[in-house]
PAMI-778699 format. One record per residue (C-alpha): residue number from 1; z, x, y negated. Coordinates in Angstrom, 2 decimals, padded with zeros to 5 digits, m for minus. Layout:
N
+------+---------+---------+---------+
| resi |       z |       x |       y |
+------+---------+---------+---------+
|  NUM |       Z |       X |       Y |
...
+------+---------+---------+---------+
***
This chain:
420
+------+---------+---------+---------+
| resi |       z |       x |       y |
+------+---------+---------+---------+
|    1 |  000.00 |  000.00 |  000.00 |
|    2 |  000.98 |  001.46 | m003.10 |
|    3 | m000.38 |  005.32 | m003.92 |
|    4 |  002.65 |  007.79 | m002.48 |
|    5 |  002.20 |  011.51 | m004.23 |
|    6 |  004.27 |  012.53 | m006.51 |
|    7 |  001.72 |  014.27 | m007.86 |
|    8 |  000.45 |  010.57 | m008.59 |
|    9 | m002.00 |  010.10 | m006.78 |
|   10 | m004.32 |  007.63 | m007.10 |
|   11 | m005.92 |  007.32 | m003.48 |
|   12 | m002.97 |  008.39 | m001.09 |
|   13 | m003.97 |  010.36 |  002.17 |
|   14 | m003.82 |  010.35 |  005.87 |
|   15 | m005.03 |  012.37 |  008.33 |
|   16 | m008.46 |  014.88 |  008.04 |
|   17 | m011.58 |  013.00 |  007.96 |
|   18 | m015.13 |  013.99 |  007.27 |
|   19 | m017.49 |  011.80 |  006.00 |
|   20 | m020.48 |  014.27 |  006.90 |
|   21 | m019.51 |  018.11 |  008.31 |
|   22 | m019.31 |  020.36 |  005.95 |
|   23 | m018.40 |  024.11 |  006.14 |
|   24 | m016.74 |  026.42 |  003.49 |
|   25 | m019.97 |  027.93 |  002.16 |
|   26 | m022.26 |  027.69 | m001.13 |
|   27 | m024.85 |  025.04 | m000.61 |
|   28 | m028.12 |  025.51 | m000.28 |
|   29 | m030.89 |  023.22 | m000.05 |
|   30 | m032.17 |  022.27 |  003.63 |
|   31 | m035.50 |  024.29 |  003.54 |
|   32 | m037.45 |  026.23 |  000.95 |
|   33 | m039.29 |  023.13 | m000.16 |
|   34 | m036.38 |  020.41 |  001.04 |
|   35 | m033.82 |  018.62 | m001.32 |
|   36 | m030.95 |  020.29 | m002.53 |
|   37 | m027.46 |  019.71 | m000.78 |
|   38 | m024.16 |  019.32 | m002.87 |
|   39 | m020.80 |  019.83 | m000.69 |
|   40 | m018.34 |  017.61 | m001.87 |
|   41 | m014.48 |  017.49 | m001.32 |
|   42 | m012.48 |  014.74 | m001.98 |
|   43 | m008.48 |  013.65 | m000.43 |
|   44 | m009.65 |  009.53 | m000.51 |
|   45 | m008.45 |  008.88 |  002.94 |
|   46 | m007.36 |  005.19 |  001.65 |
|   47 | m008.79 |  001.39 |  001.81 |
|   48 | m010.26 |  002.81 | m001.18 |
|   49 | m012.55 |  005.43 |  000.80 |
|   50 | m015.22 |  003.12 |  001.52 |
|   51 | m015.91 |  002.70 | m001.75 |
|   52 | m016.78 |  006.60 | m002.38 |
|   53 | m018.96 |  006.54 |  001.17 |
|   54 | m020.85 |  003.77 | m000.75 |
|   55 | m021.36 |  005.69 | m003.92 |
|   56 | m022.90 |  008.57 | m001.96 |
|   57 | m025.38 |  006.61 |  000.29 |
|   58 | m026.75 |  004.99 | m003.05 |
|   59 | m026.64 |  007.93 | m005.22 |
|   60 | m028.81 |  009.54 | m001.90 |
|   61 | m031.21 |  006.44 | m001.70 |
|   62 | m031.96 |  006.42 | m005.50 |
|   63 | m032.00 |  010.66 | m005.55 |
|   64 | m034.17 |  011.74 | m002.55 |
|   65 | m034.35 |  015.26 | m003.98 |
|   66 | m030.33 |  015.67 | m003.42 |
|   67 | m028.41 |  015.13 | m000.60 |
|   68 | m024.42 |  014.82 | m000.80 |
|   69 | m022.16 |  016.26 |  002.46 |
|   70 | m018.86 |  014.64 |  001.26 |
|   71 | m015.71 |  016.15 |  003.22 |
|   72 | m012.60 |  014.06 |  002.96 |
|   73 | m009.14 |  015.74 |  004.07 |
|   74 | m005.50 |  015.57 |  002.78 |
|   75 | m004.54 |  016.58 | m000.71 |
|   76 | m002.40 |  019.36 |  000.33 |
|   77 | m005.24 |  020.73 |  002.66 |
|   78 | m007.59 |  020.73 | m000.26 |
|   79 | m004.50 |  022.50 | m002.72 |
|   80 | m004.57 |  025.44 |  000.11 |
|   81 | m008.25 |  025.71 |  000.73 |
|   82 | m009.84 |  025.24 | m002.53 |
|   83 | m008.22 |  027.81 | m005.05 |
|   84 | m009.62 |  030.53 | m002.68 |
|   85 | m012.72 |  029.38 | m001.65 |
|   86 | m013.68 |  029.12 | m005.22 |
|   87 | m012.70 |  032.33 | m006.41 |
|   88 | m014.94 |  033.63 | m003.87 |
|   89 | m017.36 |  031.04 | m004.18 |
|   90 | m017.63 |  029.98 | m000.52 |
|   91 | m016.33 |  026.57 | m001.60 |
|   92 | m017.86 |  022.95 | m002.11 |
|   93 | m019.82 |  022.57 | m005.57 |
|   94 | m017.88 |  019.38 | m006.51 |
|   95 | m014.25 |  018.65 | m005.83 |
|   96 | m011.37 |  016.10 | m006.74 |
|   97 | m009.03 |  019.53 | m006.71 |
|   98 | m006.01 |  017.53 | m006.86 |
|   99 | m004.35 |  014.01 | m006.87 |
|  100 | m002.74 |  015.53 | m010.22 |
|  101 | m005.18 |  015.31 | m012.82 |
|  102 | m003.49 |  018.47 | m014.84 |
|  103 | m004.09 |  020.57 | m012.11 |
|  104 | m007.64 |  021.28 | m013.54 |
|  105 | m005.93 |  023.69 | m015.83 |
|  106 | m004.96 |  025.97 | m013.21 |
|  107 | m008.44 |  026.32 | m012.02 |
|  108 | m009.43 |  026.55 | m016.06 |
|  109 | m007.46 |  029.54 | m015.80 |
|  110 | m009.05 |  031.29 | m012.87 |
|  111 | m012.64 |  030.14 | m014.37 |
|  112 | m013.20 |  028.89 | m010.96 |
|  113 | m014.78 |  025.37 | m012.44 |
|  114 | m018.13 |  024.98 | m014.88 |
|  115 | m017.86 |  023.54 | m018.27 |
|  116 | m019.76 |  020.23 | m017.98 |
|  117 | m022.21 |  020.09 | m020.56 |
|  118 | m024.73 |  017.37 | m019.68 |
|  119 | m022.92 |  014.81 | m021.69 |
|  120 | m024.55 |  012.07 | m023.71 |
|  121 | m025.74 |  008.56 | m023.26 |
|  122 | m029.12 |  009.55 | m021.20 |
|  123 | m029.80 |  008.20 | m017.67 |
|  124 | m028.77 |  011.12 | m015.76 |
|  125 | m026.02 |  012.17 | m018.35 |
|  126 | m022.07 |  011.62 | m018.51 |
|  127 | m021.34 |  008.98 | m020.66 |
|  128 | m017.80 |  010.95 | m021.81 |
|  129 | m017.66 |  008.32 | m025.12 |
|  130 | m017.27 |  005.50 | m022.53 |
|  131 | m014.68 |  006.80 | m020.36 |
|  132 | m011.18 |  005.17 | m019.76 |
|  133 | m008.78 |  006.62 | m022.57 |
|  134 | m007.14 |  009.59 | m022.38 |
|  135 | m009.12 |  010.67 | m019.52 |
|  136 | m011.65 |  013.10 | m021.38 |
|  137 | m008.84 |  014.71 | m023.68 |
|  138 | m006.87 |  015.55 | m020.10 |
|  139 | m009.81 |  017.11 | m018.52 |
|  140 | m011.16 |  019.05 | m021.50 |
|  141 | m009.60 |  022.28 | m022.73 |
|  142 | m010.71 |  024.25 | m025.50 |
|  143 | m012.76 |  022.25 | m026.80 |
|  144 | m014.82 |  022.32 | m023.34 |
|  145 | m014.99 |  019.32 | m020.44 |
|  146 | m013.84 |  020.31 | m016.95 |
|  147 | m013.74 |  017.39 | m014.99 |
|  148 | m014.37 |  013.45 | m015.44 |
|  149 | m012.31 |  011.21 | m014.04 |
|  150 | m013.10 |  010.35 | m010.07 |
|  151 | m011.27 |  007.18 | m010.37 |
|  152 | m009.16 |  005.00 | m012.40 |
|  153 | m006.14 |  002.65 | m012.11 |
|  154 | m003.71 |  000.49 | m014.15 |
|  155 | m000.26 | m000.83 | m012.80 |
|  156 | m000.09 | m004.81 | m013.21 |
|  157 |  002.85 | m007.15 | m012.44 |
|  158 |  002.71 | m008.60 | m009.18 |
|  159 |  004.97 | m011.54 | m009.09 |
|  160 |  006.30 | m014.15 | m005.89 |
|  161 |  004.84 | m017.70 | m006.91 |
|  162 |  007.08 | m019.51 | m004.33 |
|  163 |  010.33 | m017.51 | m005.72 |
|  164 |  008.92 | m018.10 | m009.42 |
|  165 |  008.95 | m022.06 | m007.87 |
|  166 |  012.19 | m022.18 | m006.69 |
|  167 |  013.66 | m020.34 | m010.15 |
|  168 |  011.85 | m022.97 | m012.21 |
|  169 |  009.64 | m020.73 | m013.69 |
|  170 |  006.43 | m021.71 | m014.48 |
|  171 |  004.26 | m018.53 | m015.47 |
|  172 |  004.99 | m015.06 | m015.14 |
|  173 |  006.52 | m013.00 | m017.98 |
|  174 |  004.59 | m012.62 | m021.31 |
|  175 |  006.53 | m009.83 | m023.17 |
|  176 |  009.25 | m007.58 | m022.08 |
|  177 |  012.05 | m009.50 | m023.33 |
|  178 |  011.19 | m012.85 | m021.21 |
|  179 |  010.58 | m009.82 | m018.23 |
|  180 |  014.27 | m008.69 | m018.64 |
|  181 |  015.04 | m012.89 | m018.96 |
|  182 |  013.51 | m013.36 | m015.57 |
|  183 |  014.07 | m010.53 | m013.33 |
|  184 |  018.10 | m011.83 | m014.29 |
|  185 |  017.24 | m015.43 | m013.13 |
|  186 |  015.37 | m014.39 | m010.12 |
|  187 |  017.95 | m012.66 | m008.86 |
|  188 |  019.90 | m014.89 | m006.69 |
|  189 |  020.33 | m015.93 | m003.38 |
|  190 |  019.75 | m012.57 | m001.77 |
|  191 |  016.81 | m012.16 | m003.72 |
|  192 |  016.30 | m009.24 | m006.11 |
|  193 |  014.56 | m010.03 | m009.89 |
|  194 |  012.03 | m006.68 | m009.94 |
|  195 |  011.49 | m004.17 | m006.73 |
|  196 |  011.80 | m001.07 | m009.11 |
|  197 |  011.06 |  002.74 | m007.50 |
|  198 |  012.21 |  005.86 | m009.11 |
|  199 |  011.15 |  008.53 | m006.34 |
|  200 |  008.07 |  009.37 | m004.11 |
|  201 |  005.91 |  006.60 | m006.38 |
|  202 |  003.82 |  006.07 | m008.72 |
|  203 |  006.18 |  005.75 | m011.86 |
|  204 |  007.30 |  002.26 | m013.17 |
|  205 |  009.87 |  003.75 | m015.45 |
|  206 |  007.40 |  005.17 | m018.35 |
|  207 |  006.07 |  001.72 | m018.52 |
|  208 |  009.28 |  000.00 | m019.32 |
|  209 |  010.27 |  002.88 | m021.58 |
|  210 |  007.17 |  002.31 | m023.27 |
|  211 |  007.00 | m001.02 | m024.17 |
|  212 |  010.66 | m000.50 | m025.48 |
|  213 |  009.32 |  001.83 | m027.93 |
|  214 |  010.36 |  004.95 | m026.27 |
|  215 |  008.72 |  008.18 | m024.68 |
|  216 |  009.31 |  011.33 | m022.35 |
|  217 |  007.54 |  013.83 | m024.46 |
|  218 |  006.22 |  014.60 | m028.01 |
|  219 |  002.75 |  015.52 | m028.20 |
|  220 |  004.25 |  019.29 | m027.91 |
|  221 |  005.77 |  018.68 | m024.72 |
|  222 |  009.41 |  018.50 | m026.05 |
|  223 |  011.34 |  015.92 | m024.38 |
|  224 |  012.34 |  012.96 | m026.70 |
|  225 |  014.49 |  011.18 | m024.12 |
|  226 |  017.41 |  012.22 | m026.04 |
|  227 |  016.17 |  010.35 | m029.15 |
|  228 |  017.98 |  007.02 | m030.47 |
|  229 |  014.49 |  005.46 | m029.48 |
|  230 |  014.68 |  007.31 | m026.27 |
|  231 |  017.53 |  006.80 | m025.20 |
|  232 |  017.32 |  002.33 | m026.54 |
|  233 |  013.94 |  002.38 | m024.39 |
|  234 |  016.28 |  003.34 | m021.23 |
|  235 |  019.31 |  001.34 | m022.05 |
|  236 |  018.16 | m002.39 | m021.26 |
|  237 |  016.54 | m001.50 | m017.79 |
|  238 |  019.69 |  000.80 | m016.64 |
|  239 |  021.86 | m001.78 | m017.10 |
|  240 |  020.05 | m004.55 | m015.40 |
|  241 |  020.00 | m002.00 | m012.46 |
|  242 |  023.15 | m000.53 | m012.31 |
|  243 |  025.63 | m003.99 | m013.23 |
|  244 |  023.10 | m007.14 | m013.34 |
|  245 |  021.93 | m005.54 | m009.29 |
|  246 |  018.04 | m006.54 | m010.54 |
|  247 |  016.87 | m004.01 | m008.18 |
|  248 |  017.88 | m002.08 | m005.61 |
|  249 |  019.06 |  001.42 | m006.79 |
|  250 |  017.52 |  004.27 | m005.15 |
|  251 |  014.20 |  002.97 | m003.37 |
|  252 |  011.46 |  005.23 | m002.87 |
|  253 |  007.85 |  003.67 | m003.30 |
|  254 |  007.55 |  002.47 |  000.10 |
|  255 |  010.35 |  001.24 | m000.08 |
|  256 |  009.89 | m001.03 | m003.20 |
|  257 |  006.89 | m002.14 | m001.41 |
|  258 |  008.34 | m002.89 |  001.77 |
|  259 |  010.89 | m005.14 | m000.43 |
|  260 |  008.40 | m007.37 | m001.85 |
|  261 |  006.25 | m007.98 |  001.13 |
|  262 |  008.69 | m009.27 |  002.65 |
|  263 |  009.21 | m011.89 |  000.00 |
|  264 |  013.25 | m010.44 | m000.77 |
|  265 |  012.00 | m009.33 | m004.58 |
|  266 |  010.24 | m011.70 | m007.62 |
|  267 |  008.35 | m009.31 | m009.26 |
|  268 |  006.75 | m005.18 | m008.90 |
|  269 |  005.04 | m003.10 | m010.89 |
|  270 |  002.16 | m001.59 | m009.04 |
|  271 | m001.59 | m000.83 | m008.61 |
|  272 | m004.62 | m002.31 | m006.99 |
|  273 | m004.53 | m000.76 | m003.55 |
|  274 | m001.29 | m003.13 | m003.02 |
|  275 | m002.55 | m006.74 | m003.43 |
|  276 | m004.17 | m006.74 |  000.20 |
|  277 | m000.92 | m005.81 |  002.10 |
|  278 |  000.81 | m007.75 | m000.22 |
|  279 | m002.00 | m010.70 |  000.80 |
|  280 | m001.76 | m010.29 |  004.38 |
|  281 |  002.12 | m010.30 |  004.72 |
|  282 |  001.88 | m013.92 |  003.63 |
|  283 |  003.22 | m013.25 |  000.10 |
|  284 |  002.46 | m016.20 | m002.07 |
|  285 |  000.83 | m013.77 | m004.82 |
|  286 |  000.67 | m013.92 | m008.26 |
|  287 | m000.99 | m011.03 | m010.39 |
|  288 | m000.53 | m010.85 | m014.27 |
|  289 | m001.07 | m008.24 | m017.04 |
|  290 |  002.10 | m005.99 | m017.84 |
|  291 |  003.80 | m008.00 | m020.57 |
|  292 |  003.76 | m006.90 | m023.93 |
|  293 |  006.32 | m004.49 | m025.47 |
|  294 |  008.78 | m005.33 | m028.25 |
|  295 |  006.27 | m004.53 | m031.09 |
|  296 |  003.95 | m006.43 | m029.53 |
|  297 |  001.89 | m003.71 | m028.10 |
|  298 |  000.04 | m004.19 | m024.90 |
|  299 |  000.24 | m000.96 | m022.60 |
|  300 |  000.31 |  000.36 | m018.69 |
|  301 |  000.04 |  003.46 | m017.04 |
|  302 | m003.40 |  004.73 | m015.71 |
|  303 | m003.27 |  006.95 | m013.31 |
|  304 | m006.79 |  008.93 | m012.05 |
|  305 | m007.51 |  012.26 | m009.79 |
|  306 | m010.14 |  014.55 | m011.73 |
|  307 | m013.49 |  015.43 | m010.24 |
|  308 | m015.02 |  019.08 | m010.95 |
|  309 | m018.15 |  021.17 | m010.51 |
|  310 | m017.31 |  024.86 | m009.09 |
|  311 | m018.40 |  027.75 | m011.86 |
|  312 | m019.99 |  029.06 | m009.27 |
|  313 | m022.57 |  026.45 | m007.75 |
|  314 | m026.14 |  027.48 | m007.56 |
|  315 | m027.09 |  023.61 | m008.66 |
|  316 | m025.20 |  022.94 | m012.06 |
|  317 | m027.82 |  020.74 | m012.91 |
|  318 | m027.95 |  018.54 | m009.84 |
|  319 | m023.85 |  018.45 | m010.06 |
|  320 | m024.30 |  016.84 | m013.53 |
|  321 | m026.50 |  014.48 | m012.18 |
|  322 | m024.43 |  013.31 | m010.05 |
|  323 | m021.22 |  012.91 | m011.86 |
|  324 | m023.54 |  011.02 | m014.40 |
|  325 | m024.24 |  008.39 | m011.44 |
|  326 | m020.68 |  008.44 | m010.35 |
|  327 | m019.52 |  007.55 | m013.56 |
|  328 | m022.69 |  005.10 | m014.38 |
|  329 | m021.95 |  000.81 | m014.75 |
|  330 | m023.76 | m000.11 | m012.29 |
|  331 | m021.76 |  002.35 | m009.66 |
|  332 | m018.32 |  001.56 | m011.41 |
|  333 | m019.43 | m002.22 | m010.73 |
|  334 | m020.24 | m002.08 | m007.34 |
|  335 | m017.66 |  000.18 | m006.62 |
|  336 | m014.81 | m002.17 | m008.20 |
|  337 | m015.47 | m005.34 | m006.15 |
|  338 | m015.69 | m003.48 | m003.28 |
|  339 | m012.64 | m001.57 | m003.52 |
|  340 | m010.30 | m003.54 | m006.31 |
|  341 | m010.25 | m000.87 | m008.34 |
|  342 | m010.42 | m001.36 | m012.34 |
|  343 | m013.75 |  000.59 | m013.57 |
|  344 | m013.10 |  003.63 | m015.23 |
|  345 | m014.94 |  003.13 | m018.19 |
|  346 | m014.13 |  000.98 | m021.19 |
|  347 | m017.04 | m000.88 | m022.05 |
|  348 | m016.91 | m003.55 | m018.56 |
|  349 | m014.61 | m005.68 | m020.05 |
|  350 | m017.16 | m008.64 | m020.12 |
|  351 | m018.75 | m008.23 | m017.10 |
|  352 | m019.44 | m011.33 | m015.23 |
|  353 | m019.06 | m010.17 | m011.97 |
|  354 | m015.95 | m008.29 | m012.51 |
|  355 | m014.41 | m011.04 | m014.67 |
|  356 | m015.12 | m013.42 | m011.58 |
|  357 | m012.99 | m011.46 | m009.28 |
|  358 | m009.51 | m012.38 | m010.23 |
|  359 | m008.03 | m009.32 | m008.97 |
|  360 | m010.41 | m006.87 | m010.14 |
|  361 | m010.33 | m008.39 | m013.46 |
|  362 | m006.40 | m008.58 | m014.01 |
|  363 | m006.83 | m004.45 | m013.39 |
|  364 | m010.00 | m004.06 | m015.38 |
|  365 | m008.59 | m005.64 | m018.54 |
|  366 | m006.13 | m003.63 | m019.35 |
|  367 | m008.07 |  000.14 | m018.69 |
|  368 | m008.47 |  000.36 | m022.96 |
|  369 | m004.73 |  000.13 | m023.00 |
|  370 | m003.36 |  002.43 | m020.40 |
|  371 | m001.73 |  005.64 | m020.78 |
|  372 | m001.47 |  008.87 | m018.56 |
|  373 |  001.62 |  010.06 | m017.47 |
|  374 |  002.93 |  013.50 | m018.85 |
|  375 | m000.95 |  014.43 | m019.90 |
|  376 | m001.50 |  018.17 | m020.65 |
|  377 |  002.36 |  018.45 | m020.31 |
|  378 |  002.93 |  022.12 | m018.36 |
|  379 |  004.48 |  022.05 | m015.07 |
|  380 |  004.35 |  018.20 | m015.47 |
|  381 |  004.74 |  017.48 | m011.76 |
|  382 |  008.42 |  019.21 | m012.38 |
|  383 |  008.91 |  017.44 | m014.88 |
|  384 |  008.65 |  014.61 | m013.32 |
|  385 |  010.62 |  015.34 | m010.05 |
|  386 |  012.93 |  018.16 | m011.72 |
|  387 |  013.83 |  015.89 | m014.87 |
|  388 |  012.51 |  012.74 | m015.07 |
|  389 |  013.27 |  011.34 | m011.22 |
|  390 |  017.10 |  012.58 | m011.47 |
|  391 |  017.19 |  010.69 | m015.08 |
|  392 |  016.81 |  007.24 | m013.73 |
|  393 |  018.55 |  007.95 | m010.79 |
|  394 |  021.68 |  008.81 | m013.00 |
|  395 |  021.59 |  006.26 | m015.15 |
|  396 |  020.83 |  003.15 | m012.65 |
|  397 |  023.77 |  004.41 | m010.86 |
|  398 |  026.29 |  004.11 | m014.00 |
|  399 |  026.15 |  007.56 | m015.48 |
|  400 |  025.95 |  007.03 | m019.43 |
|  401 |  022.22 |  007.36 | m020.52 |
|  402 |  023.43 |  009.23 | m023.52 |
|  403 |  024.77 |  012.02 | m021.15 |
|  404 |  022.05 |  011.64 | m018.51 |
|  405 |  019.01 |  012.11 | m021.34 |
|  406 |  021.17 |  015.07 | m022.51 |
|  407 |  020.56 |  016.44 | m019.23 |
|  408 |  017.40 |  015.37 | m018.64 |
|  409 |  016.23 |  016.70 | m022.07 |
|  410 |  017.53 |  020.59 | m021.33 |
|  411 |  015.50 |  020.79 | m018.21 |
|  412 |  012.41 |  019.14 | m019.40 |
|  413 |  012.22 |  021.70 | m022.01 |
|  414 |  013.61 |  024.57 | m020.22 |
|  415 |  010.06 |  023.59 | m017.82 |
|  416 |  007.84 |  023.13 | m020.38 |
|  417 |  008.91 |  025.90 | m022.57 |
|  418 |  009.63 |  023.76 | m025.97 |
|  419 |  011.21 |  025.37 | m028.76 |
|  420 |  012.08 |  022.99 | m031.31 |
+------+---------+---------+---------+
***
């Protein structure tokens, strides 16, 4: 169900599976006078997987002068493999390198991936200007593109219709104040309000923080937990934890999952890749935008996994191309309604086909108002489980947010190296 990495991933994997074999060696095209072939690795092992297969087969059908051999294995597999194989360029041309979109930079650093410069609004070019926000600025780096995003998602409120019934609610929350109203009534009866995760999972937290006006980071990577608006943004969603019991304390991802499938929560945060579980456990399902926040803001968290071109393919041009394909309408169409996912460009709001789907569209509306999570933020990933996970474990278990932000604060900077 939902994506486990805490990297944040946003296709979760499995075991190793190859779509087509593909060594570790620079491609090269079949014959003298044959297509050119582009090795491709990738770690979407999940429902969504199909989805990528189909993207491939089209771009082949519609490019019979380039073939694609797309490897999918594990995200850690990849992390070993790929570093290496680049630096000696024996690797694939193309890769999602990580299920963390800021590890590009590492590979920046190495220049072990190619500046992508076919960029414009041309057939075969990337469309960067339409892209889902936030997701260009992550992947670009002195002024120079490194990646596009291979994927995109927003978190939306899932919500139990029957246990909505039975509360006497009659639509699902519309701003965060009538979310903190009903995750109190809802919780009766052995039934929990909100199925809220704070470890191994996709983070929930931010989003609540964020539509109480408060933040993790400045845009120089200090931490501004510690802040009055900080430390408010916390405040309301501790305490319904720790002494109204909204939530269990504690629960990992799978967990929070686990609780709402089987119909003992009201209400989770999550992605796309959880409404079919969610579907076939018999939940009576309910899907809604994230409420707005107390200014009246609308805003989620995106999450995405970059895709990259090696420095050292011997088929820039054709790597372009394809990128430009995967990133086209027509693809990001076809590949929503099959998979769920939200496009990950901007400018699909008012497709028909999309707007039909009343998952897919729920997801796909709200991709112009999602945020990243700890973009461009050094050694975010510790961050995250070094500083940010302890935080709301702290402070949903009674310790005082004003002394667990403190905390919190002095080890986010220590890891990002802020001097204030």
């Amino acid at each position: 169900m939902k994506k486990r990495n805490t990297a944040l991933a946003v296709a979760a994997g499995a075991a190793a599976v190859a779509l087509a074999l593909s060594g570790c060696s620079t491609s090269s095209s079949s014959s003298a006078s044959g297509p050119v072939t582009l090795k491709v690795w990738t770690g979407f092992t999940g429902g969504d997987r199909p989805g990528y297969a189909q993207i491939v087969k089209d771009f082949e059908a519609s490019h019979p002068d380039i073939k694609v051999q797309m490897t999918v294995q594990p995200w850690d597999t990849i992390q070993q493999k790929l570093p290496s194989a680049w630096l000696t360029g024996q690797g694939p041309d193309i890769a999602a390198v990580s299920s963390d979109p800021n590890a590009v930079a590492q590979y920046v650093k190495t220049n072990s991936v190619l500046a992508l410069t076919d960029t414009g609004s041309g057939k075969d070019q990337i469309n960067t200007s339409k892209l889902a926000p936030g997701t260009v600025k992550e992947f670009t780096y002195k002024g120079k593109l490194y990646g596009i995003p291979a994927n995109f998602a927003t978190l939306s409120l899932y919500y139990n219709k029957k246990l909505f019934q039975q509360a006497g609610i009659t639509n699902p929350p519309k701003t965060i104040d009538e979310l903190a109203q009903d995750a109190k009534k809802l919780t009766t009866g052995g039934h929990y309000g909100i199925s809220l995760a704070d470890n191994q999972t996709i983070q929930m937290w931010p989003v609540l923080q964020w539509l109480e006006g408060g933040d993790i980071v400045n845009g120089k990577g200090c931490s501004v937990l510690q802040t009055s608006a900080g430390q408010k943004s916390l405040s309301t969603w501790a305490d319904l934890v720790a002494k109204g019991k909204v939530s269990p304390v504690g629960q990992t991802g799978a967990e929070a999952d686990s609780l709402f499938s089987a119909g003992k929560a009201a209400m989770e945060i999550n992605g796309p890749w959880a409404a079919p579980g969610y579907k076939s456990a018999g939940v009576d399902l309910g899907i809604a935008t994230i409420p707005t926040g107390v200014d009246g803001t609308s805003v989620t968290l995106g999450s995405t996994a970059p895709l990259s071109v090696s420095a050292k393919t011997k088929y820039p041009k054709q790597a372009q191309e394809f990128l430009a394909y995967w990133t086209s309408k027509s693809t990001q169409e076809k590949f929503s309604l099959k998979t769920g996912f939200p496009p990950l460009r901007t400018d699909m709001t008012d497709d028909a086909k999309l707007t039909a789907d009343p998952t897919v569209s729920v997801f796909a509306s709200q991709v112009g108002n999602a945020r990243l999570y700890l973009p461009h933020v050094p050694q975010a990933t510790k961050v995250d489980s070094d500083g940010y996970v302890p935080l709301i474990g702290k402070i949903t278990r009674g310790t005082s947010v004003a002394s667990a932000t403190k905390d919190a604060a002095q080890t986010i900077d220590g890891l990002t190296g802020c001097s204030q």
